[in-house]
Each structure stands twice: as C-alpha cells, then as structure tokens.
N, C-alpha and C positions, 0 to 999 in steps of 0.2 A: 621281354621274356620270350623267350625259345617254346615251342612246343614240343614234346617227343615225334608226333607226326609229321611237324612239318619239320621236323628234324633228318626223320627216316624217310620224307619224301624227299629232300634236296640232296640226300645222300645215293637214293633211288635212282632220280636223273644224273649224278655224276656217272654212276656206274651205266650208266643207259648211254650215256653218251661218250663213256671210253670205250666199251664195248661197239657201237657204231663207227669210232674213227679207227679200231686194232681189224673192224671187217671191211673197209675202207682202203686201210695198208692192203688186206689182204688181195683183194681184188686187183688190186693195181700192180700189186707184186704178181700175180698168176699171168695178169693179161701181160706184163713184160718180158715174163719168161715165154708165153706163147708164141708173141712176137720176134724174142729172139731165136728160138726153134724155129721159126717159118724164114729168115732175113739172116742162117747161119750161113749157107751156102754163100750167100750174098755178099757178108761180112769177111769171108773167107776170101773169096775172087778179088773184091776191094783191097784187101788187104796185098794180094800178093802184087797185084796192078800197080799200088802205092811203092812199092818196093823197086818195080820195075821202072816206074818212072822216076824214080829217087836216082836208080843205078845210071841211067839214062842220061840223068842230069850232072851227073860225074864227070859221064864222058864226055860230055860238052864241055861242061867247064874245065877238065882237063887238056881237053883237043887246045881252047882257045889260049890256053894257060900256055902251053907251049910254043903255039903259035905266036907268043907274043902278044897277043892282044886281051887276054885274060887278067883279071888281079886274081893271086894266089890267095888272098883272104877267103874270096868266093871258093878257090877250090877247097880249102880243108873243110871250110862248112860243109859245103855239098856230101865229103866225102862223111862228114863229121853225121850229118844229118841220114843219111845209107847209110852208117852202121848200127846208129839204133833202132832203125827201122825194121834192118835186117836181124837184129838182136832179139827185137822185140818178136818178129815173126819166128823166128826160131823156139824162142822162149814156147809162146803160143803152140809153136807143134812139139815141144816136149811133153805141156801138158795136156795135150790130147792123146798123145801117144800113154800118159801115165792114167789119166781117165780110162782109156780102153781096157789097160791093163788090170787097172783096178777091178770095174766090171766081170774082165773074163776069170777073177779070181772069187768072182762073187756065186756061193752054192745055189742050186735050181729049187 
C-alpha cells in the first residue's frame, strides 16, 4: 500500500528531475550557440576554402581527363561534388542575406 506522501514525494523528484535535465538542455543549447557566434567567421572562410578546393579539384580531374590520363567517372564526381557545395554555399548566403533583412525590418 502506497502512501499519499510517499506518493507526493516520488512525484516531487520526477518533477526535480525533469526540471534539472530541461536546465541541462538549456545550458548546452546557450553554450553552442555561443560557440557558434565566436567560430562563425571561422565556419564561413572554411566553408568558402571547401569550395575552392572542390573547384580546384575539377580542374585537375578535368585537365587529366583530357589529357588522357584521367577516368571520366572521376570527373563528373568531382564536378558533381562542386556543385553541391557551391549550392549549398549559395543556399547559406541567401539566408543570411534574408536574416539581415529580416532584422532591418525589425521596429527600434
């Protein structure tokens, strides 16, 4: 048989303890967004870098492609691999371009 208190206390510590793991999320979720405001610049240069060595690697596999010494499977990849990268970097500066706008639409 159950008691009412030791009822109201097992129900006590559920709540104590989802209440610890939702300030738990929280923390972890603050300190990531932190990190990623401090490691955007970062994430940004990387990203175009990735790009640039992706293009890079095109022309490579293109030059040797021609030259004969190349497999054409490697080139489409390469080319296949450069465009979603490029896609996706595009993607990324539409929506920062839309975030700003956003912003400058927002009252003081």
């Amino acid at each position: 048989m159950t008691l009412p208190t030791s009822a109201a206390l097992s129900a006590y510590q559920s709540t104590a303890n989802l209440v610890d793991t939702i300030s738990q999320g929280q923390n972890q979720a603050s300190s990531l967004t932190q990190s990623i405001g401090e490691n955007f610049e970062q994430f940004l240069s990387q990203t175009v870098e990735n790009v640039t060595a992706a293009g890079k690697s095109v022309e490579t596999q293109t030059l040797s492609a021609v030259q004969g010494q190349g497999d054409m499977i490697d080139v489409v990849t390469a080319v296949a691999e450069t465009e979603v990268a490029l896609q996706s970097m595009v993607s990324m500066r539409d929506r920062v371009i839309q975030s700003y706008e956003e912003i400058m639409r927002m009252p003081i």
